[in-house]
C-alpha positions in Angstrom: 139.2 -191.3 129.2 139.9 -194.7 130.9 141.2 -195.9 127.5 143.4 -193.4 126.8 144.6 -193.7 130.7 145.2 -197.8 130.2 147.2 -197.1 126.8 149.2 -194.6 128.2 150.5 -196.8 131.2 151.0 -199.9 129.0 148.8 -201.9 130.7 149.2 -205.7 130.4 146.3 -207.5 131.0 147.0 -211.0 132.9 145.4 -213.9 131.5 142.9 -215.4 133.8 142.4 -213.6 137.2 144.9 -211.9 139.6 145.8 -210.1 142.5 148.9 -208.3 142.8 151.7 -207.8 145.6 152.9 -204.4 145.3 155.9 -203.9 147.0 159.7 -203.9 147.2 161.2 -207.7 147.2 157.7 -208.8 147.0 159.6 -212.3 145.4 161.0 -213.4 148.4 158.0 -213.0 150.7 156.5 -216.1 151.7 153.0 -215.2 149.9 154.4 -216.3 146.8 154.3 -219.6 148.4 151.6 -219.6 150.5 149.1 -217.7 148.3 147.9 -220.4 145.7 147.6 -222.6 149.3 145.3 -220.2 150.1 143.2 -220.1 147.7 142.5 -223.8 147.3 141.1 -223.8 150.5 138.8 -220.7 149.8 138.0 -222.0 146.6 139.5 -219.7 144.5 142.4 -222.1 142.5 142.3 -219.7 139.6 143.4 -216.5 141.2 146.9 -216.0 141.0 149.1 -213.6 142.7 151.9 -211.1 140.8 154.8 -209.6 142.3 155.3 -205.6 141.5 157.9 -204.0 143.1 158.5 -200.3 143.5 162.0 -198.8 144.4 161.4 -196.7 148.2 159.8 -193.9 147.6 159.7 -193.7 143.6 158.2 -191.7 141.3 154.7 -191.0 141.1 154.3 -191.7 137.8 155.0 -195.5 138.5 152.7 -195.3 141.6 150.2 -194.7 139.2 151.0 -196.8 137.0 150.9 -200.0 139.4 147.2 -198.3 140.2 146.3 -198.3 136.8 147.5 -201.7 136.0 145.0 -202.9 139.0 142.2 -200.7 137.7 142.1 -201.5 134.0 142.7 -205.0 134.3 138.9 -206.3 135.0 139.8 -209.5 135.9 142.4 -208.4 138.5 140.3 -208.1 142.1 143.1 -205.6 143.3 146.6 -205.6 145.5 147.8 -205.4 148.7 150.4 -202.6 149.5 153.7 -202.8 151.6 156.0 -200.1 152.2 154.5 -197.4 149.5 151.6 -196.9 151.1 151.8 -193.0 151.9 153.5 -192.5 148.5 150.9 -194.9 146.8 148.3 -192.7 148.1 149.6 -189.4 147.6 150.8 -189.9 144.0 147.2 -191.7 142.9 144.4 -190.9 145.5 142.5 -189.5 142.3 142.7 -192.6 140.4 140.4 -194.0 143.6 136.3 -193.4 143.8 136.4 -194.6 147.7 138.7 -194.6 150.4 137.2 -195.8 153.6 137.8 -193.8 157.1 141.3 -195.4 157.9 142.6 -194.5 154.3 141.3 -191.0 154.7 142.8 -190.7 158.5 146.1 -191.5 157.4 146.7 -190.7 154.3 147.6 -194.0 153.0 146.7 -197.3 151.0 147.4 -201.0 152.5 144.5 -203.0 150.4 143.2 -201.9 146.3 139.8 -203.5 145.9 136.7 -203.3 143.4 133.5 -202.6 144.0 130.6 -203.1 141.5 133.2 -201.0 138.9 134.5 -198.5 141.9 138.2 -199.0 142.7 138.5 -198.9 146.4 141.1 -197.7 148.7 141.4 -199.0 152.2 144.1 -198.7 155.4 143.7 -201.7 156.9 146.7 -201.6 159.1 145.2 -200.1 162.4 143.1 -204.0 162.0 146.1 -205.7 161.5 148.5 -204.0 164.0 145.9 -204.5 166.7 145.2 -208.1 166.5 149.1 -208.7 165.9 149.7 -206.2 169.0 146.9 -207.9 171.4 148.5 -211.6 169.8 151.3 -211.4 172.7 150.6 -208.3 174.3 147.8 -209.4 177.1 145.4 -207.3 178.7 146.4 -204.7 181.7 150.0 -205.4 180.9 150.3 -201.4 182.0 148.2 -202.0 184.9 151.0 -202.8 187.5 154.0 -201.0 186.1 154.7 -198.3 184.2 156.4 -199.6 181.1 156.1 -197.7 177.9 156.6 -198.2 174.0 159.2 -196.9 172.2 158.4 -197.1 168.4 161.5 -196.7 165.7 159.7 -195.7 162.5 156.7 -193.2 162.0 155.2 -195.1 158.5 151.9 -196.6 158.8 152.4 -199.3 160.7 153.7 -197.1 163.1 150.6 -195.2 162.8 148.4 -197.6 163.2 149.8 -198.7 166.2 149.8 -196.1 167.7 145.9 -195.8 166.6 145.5 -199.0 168.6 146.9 -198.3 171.8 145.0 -195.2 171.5 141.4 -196.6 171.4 142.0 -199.0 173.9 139.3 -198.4 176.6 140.8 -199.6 179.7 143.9 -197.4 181.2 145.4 -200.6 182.2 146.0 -201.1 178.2 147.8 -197.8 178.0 151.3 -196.8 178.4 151.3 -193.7 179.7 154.1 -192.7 177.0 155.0 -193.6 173.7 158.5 -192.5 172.2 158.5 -192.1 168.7 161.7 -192.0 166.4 162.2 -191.2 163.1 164.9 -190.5 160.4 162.9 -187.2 158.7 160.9 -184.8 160.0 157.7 -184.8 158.0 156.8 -188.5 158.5 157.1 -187.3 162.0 155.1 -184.1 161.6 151.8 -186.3 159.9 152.1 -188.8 163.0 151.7 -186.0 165.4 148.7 -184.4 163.4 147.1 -187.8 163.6 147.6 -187.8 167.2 146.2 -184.5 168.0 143.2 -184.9 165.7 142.5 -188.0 167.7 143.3 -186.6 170.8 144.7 -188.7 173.6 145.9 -188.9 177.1 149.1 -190.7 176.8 152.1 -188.8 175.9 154.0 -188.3 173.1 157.7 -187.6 172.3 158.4 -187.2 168.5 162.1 -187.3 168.0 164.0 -186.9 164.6 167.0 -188.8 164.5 169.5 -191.2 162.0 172.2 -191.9 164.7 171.9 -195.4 165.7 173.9 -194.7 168.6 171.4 -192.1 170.0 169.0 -194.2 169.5 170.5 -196.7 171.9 170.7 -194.0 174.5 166.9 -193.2 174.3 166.1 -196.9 174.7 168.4 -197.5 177.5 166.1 -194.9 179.1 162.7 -196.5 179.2 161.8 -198.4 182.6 161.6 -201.9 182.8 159.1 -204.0 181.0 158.4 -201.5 178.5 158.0 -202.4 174.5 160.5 -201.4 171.9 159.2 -201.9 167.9 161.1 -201.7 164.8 159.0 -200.6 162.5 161.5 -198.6 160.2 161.5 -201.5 157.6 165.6 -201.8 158.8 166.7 -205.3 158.5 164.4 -206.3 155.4 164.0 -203.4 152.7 167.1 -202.0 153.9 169.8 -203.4 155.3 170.9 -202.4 158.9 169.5 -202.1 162.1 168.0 -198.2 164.2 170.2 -199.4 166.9 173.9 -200.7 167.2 174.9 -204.5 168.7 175.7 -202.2 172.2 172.5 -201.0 172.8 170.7 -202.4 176.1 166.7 -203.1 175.4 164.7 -203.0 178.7 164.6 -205.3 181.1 162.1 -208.1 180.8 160.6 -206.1 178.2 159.6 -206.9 174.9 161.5 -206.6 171.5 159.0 -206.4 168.1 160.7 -206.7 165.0 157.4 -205.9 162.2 159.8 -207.9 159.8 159.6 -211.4 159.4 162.0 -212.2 156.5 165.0 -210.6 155.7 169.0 -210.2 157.7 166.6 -209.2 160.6 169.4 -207.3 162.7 167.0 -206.1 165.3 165.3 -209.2 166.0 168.9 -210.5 166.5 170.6 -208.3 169.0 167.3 -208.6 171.2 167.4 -212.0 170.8 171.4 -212.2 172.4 169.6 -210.0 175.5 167.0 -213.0 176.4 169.0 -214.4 179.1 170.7 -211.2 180.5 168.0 -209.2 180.6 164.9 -211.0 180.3 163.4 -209.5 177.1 160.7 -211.2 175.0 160.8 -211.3 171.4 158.3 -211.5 169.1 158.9 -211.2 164.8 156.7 -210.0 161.9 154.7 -213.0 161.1 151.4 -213.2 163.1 151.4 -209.7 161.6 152.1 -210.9 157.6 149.1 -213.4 158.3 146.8 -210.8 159.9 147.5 -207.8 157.2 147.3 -210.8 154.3 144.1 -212.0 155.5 142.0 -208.6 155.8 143.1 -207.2 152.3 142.5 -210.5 151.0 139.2 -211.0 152.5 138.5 -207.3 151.6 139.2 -208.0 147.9 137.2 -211.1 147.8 134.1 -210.0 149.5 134.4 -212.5 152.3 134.0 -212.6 155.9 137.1 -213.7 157.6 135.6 -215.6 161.1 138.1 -217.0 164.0 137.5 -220.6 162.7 138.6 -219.1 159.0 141.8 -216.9 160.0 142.7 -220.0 162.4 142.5 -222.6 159.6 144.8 -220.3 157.1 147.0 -219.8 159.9 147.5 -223.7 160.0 148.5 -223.5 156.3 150.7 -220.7 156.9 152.9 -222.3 159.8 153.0 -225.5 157.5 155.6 -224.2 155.2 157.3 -221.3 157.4 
């Protein structure tokens, strides 16, 4: 059965061991770079990374075949996942023999890992959004205003965001809203199931909308010092931005962009409100380095300590 699964996906096996980058312009991301850095200084010289990029939301049949390509190749350790991760998971979840909790939560795939012969599936983004989120985001910020977090994007990271703000355990963590908006219902639809399964005292508003100019009026809503995230993938895998050059981000409030490469038109137009409105930005890369990190450490069967993440860090700000 696995034989006749390998020849019927073509599957090339690498020579020497890999990893591979599934994703959508998974070239210009500075892993490429910074990969082989990174394994020299975990001792691992000979692994070498491969780009695989998938169009947005393709067919299932090539979702499985990046799977297979991971899972037939037995000197590949596995891949991390951008972007596809709900269609990754959807069009192969069979192909898996474990998914841990997050994976099964949500639906979706960040990190392919092996396992004594079992291919693994993990979600590791509810980690990596919460140590990128509590990065610049201190403790109580909630406490003494009430500031809440629009969101622009209901994909995982989205989700697991949201996840993370959440569990926090004290209520001066919490906004006491969170606004989410997306571009199709059903995205939407699975956010809100996640919510209520959870269950959760802040409040949610799911709202379904393309119009970049609504979008500007639902942010020029929010009170001061609340949080406004891009996490629609705008700016990088596509081009554009959820909201035009006119709209107004809260005052002294923060601006995340989850993107740290790409035309970056969010990050931009809150960048030109710094001064007139006091808003603090903050891009994508603490994030890359955090979700790199735990599906790397996950694939390699290593524990990734303070003193570890902090010396890869180093490496990583080297060549940014």
């Amino acid at each position: 059965m696995a034989e006749d699964e390998a020849k019927r996906y073509n599957i090339v096996k690498k020579e020497g061991k890999s990893f591979y980058f599934i994703g959508v312009t998974t070239t210009k991301s500075s892993i490429m770079k910074l990969f082989p850095l990174w394994m020299d200084a975990l001792g691992y010289s000979d692994l070498k990374i491969y780009p695989y990029d998938l169009k947005i939301h393709d067919e299932p049949e090539n979702y499985r075949k990046a799977v297979a390509q991971i899972k037939y190749d037995e000197n590949c350790y596995g891949a991390l996942v951008t972007t596809h991760k709900m269609d990754l998971y959807a069009a192969a979840k069979d192909m898996f023999d474990y998914f841990d909790p997050y994976a099964k939560l949500l639906d979706e795939i960040s990190c392919i890992s092996k396992n004594e012969g079992r291919l693994e599936g993990h979600a590791k983004d509810p980690i990596t959004a919460g140590a990128s989120y509590d990065y610049f985001i201190k403790k109580n910020y909630f406490e003494n205003n009430n500031a809440e977090i629009l969101i622009f994007g209901a994909g995982g990271s989205s989700i697991a965001t949201v996840l993370h703000l959440i569990n926090k355990k004290d209520e001066g963590d919490k906004p006491k809203k969170i606004t989410v908006v997306n571009r199709s219902q059903p995205r939407l639809d699975h956010l809100k199931a996640i919510v209520e399964k959870v269950g959760t005292d802040i409040k949610f508003e799911y709202i379904c909308n393309q119009d970049p100019k609504v979008n500007d009026e639902i942010m020029g809503a929010l009170p001061e010092y609340s949080i406004v995230i891009n996490a629609t993938g705008m700016g990088k895998d596509i081009p554009g931005s959820p909201i035009t050059n006119d709209g107004l981000f809260p005052k002294n409030g923060w601006a995340w962009e989850f993107n740290y490469r790409g035309e970056l038109d969010f990050l931009h137009q809150a960048e030109s409100q710094k001064e007139t409105r006091g808003v603090k930005v903050e891009d994508g890369w603490v994030y890359f380095i955090h979700g790199w990190t735990q599906v790397i450490f996950q694939a390699l069967h290593l524990t990734l300590t303070d003193e570890l993440f902090d010396k890869l860090k180093r490496i990583a700000d080297s060549i940014r």
